[in-house]
C-alpha positions in Angstrom: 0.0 0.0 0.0 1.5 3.4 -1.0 1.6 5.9 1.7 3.8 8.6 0.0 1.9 12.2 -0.4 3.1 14.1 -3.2 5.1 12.7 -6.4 8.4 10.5 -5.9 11.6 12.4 -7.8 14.3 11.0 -8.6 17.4 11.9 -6.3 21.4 11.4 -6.6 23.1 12.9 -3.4 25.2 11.9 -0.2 24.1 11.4 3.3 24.7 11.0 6.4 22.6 8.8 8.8 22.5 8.5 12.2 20.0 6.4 14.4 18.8 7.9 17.6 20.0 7.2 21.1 22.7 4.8 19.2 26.3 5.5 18.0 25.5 3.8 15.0 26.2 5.8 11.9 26.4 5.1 8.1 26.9 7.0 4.7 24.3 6.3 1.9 22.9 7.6 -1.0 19.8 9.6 -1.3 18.0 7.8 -4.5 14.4 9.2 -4.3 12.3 11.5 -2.4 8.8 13.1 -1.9 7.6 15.6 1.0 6.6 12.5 3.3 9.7 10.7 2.9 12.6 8.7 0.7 14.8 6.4 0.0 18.5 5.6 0.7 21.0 3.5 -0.4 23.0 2.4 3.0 24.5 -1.0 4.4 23.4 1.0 7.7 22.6 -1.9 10.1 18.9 -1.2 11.0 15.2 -2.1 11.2 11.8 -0.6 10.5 10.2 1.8 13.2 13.7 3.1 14.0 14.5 6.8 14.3 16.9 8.0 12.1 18.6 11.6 11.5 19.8 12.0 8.0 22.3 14.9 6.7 22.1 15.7 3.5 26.2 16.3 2.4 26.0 19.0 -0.5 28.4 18.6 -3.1 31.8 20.2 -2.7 30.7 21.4 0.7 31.1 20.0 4.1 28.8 17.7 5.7 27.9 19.6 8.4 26.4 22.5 6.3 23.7 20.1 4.8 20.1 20.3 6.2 19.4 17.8 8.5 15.9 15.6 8.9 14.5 13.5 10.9 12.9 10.3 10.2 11.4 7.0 10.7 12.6 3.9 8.8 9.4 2.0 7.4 11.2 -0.3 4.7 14.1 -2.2 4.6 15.2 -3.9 1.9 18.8 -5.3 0.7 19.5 -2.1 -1.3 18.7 0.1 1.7 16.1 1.9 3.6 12.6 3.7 3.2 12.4 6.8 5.8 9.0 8.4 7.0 9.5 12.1 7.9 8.5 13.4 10.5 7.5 16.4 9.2 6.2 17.1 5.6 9.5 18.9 3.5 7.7 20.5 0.4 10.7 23.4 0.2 13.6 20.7 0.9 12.1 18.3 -2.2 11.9 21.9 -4.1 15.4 23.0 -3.5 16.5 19.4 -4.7 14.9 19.0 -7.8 16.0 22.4 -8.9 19.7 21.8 -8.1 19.7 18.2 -9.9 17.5 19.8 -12.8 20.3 22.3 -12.8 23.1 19.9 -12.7 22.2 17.7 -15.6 21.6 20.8 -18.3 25.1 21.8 -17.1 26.4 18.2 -17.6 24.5 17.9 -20.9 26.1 21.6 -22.1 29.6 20.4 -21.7 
């Protein structure tokens, strides 16, 4: 059953996850996202119903200047992890889509 509000877009940026009240961390991959939630690619050890912090690293930037959400893991699956925000990000999916839109007609220019 889908549970996603708004439209999935496709997504190619680093991360940084963290679950709460743990010291486990993990890089991944941002693949897609909507303004309810997303999905990562991460070998972070986890299960559903976990809360999870994720950093998004812009490119060519350091990590710690990348937004950071907070989330609830509701899939797993071998290639990595559906998150649940826990609030709705409308001007975060925005901003994203934009940049990527912006970064393939440079890509396709050169």
């Amino acid at each position: 059953m889908e549970h996603r509000l708004g439209s999935r877009h496709v997504a190619d940026a680093d991360v940084y996850l963290r679950t709460w009240g743990s010291t486990v961390s993990a890089r991944g991959r941002l693949r897609d996202l909507s303004v309810s939630g997303a999905f990562i690619s991460t070998l972070l050890p986890c299960r559903p119903l976990l809360h999870v912090t994720v950093q998004i690293v812009p490119e060519g930037r350091p990590r710690r200047s990348g937004p950071m959400l907070e989330g609830q893991i509701v899939r797993v699956t071998e290639d990595g992890i559906g998150i649940e925000w826990a609030e709705l990000q409308p001007e975060l999916v925005a901003q994203l889509v934009l940049i990527q839109h912006a970064d393939a007609r440079i890509r396709a220019n050169m």
